[in-house]
NUZAVEX-470834 format. One line per field, with one value per atom (N, C-alpha, C): residue number from 1; x, y, z; residue in three letters. Coordinates in Angstrom, 3 decimals, always signed. Layout:
# NUZAVEX-470834
i <- [NUM, ...]
px <- [X, ...]
py <- [Y, ...]
pz <- [Z, ...]
aa <- [Ala, ...]
This chain:
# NUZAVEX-470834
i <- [1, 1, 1, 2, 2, 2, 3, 3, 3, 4, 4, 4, 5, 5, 5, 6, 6, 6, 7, 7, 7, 8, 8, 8, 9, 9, 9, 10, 10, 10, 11, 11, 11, 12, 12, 12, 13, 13, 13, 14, 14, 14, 15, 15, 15, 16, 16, 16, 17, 17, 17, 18, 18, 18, 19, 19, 19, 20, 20, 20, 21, 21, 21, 22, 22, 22, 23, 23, 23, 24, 24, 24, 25, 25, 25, 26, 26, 26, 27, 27, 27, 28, 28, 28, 29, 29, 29, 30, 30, 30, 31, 31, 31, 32, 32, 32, 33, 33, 33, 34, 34, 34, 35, 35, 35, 36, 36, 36, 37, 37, 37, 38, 38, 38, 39, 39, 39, 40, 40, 40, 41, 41, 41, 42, 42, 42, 43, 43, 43, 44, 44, 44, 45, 45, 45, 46, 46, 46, 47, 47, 47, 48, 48, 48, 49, 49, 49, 50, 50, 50, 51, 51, 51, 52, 52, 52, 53, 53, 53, 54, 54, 54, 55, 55, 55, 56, 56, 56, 57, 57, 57, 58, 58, 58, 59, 59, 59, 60, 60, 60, 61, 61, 61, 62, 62, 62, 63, 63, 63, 64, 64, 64, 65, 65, 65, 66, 66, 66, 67, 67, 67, 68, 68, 68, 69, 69, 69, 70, 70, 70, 71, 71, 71, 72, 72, 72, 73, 73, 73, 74, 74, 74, 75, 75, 75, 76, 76, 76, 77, 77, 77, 78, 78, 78, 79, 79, 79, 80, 80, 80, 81, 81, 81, 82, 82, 82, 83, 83, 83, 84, 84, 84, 85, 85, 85, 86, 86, 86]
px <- [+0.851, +0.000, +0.900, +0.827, +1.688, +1.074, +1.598, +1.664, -0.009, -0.203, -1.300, -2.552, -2.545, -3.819, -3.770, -2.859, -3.201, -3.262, -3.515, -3.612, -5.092, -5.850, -6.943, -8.071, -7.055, -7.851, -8.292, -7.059, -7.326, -8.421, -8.828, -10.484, -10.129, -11.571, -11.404, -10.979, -11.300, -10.810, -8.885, -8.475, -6.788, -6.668, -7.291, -7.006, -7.244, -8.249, -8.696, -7.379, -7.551, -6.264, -4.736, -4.734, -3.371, -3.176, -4.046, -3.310, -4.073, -3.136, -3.660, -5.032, -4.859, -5.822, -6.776, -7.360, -8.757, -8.757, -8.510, -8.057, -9.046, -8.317, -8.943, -10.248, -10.251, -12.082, -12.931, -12.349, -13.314, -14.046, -12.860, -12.784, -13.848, -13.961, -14.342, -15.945, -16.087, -17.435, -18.287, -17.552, -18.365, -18.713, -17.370, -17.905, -19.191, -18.978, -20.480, -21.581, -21.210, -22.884, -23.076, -22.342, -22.531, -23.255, -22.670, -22.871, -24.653, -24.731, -25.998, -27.342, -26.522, -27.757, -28.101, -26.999, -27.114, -28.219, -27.963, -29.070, -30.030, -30.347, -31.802, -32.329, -31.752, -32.468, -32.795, -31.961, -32.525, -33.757, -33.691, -34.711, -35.732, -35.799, -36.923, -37.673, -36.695, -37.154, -37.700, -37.402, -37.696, -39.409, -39.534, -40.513, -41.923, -41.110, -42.018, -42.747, -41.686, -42.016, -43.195, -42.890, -43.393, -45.143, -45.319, -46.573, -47.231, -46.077, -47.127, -47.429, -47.724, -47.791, -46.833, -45.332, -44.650, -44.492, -45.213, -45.266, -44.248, -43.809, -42.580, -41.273, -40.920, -39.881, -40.020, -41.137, -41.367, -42.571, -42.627, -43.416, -42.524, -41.708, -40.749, -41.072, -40.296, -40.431, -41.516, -42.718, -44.300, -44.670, -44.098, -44.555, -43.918, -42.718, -41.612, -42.196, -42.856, -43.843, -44.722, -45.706, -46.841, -46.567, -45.080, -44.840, -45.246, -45.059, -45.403, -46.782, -47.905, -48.988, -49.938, -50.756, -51.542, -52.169, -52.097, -52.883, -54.133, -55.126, -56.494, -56.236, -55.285, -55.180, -54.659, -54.123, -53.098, -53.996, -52.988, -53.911, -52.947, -52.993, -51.936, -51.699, -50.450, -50.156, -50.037, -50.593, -50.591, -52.497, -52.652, -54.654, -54.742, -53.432, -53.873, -53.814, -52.804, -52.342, -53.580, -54.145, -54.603, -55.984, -56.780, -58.130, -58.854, -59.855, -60.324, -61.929, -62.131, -63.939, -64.793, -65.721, -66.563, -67.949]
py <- [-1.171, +0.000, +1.237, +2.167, +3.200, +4.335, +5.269, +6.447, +7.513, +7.172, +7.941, +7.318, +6.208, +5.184, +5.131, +5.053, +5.153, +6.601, +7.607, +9.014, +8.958, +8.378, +8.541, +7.921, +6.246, +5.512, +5.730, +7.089, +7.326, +8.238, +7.630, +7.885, +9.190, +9.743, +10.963, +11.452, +10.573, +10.810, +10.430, +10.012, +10.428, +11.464, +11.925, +13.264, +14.710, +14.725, +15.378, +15.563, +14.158, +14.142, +14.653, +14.421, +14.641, +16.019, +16.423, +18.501, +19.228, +19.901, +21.271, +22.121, +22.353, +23.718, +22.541, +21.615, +20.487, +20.594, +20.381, +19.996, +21.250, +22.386, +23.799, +23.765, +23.889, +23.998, +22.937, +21.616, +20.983, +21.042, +21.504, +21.751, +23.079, +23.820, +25.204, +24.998, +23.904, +23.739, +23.309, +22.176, +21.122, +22.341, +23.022, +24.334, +25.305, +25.617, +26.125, +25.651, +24.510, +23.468, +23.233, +23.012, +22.763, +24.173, +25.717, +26.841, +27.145, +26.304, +26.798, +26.075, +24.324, +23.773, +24.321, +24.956, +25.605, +26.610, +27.490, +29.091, +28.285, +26.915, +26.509, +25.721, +25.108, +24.946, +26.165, +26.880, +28.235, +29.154, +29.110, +29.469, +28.891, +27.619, +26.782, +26.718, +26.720, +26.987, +28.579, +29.299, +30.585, +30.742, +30.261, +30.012, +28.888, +27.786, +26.962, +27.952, +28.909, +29.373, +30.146, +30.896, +32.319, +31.645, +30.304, +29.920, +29.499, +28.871, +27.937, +29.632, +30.415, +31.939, +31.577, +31.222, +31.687, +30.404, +29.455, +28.573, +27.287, +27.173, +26.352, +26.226, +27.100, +27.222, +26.694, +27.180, +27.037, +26.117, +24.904, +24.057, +22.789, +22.550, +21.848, +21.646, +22.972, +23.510, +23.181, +23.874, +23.216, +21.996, +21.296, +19.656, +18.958, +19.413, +18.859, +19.431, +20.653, +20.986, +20.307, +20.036, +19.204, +17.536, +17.639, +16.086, +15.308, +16.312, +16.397, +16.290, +16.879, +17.146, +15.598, +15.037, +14.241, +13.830, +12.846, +12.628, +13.517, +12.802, +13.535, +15.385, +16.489, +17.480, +18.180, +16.969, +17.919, +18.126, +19.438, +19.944, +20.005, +19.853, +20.166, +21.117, +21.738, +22.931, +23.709, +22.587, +22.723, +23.320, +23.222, +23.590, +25.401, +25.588, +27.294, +27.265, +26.675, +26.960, +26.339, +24.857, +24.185, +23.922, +25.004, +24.336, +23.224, +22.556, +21.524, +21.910, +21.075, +21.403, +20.577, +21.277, +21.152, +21.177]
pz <- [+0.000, +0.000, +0.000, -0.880, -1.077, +0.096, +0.107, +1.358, +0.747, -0.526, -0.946, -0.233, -0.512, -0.173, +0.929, +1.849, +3.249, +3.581, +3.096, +3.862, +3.423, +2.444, +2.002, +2.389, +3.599, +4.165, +5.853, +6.011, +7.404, +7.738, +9.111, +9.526, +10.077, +10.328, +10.249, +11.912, +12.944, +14.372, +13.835, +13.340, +13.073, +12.453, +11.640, +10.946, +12.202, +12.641, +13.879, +15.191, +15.369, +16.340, +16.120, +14.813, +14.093, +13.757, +13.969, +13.828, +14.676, +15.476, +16.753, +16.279, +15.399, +14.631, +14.740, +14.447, +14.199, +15.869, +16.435, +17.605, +18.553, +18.373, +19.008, +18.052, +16.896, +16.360, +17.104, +17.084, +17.552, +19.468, +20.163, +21.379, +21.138, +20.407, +20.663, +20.257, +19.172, +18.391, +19.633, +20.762, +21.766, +22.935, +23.351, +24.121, +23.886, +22.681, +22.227, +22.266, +21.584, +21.895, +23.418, +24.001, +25.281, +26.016, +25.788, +26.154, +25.746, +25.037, +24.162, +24.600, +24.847, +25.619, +27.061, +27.753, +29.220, +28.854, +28.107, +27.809, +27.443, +26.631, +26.554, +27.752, +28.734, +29.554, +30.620, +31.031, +31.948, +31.081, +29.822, +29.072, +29.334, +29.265, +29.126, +30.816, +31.882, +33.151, +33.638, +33.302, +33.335, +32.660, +31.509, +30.353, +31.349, +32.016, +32.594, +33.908, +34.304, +35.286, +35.113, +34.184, +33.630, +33.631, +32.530, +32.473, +34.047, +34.976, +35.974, +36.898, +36.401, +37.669, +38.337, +38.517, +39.471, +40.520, +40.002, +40.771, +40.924, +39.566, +39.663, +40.130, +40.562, +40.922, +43.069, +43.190, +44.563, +44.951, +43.781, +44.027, +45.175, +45.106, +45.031, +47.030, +46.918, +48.536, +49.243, +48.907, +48.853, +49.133, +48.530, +48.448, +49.326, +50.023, +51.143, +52.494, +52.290, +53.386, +53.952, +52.776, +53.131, +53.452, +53.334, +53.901, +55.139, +56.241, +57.552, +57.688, +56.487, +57.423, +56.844, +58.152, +57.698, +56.624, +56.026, +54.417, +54.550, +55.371, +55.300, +55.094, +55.637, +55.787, +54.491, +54.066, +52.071, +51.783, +51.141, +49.887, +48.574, +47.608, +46.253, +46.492, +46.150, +46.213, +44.687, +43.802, +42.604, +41.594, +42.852, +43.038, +42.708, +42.694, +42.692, +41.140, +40.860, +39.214, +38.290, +38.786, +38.006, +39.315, +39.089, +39.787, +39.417, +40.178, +39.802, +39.191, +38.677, +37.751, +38.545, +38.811, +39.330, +39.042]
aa <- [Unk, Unk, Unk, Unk, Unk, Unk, Unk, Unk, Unk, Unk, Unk, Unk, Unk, Unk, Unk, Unk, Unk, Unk, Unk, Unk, Unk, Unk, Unk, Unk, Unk, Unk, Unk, Unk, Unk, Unk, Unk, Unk, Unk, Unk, Unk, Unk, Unk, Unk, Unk, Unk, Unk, Unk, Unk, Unk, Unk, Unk, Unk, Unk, Unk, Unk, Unk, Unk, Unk, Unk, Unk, Unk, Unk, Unk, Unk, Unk, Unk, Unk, Unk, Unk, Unk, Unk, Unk, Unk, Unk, Unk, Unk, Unk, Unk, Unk, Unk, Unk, Unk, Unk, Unk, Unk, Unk, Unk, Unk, Unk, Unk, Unk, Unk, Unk, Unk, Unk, Unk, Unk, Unk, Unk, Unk, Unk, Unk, Unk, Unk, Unk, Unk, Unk, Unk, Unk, Unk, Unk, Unk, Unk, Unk, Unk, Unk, Unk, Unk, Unk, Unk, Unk, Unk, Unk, Unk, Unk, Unk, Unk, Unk, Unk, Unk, Unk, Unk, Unk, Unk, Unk, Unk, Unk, Unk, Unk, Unk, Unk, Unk, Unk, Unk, Unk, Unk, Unk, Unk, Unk, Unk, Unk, Unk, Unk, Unk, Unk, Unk, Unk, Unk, Unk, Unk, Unk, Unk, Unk, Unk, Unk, Unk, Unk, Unk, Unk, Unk, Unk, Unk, Unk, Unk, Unk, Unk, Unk, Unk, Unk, Unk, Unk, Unk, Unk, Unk, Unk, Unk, Unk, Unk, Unk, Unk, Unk, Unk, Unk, Unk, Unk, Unk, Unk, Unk, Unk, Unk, Unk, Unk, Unk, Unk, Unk, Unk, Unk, Unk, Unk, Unk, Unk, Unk, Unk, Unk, Unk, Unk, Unk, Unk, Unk, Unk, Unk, Unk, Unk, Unk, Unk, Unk, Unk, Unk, Unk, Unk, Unk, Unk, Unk, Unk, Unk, Unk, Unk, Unk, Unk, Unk, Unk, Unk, Unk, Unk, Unk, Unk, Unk, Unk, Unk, Unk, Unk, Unk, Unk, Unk, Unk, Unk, Unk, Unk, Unk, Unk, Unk, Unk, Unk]
């Protein structure tokens, strides 16, 4: 196998690995994506918030409250956001 055919057969994680400059783009491409899924989830929590009135964020708390109190005595704390039909 001559030196052509094998530069043509090497995969593309050796080519990547094999020079600095691939090396920093690719490091820089995963940073971004990574930077980007962070801003979409605080987006998306902010957004959940925004719809439940305010309630999501401090549902959590709520529900660790009512741990203590007798079954018969709960109430959802989720009854403000989402009343029941009646």
């Amino acid at each position: 196998m001559s030196t052509r055919e094998r530069r043509r057969r090497m995969s593309l994680s050796d080519i990547s690995c094999g020079t600095p400059s691939a090396t920093r783009c690719t490091r820089s491409a995963t940073g971004a994506a990574s930077c980007l899924c962070l801003v979409n989830i605080v987006l998306q929590l902010l957004m959940m918030d925004s719809f439940f009135g305010g309630e999501f964020f401090s549902y959590g708390v709520k529900v660790l409250g009512y741990s203590e109190v007798p079954q018969e005595q709960r109430m959802d704390p989720m009854i403000y956001v989402f009343p029941p039909r009646h």
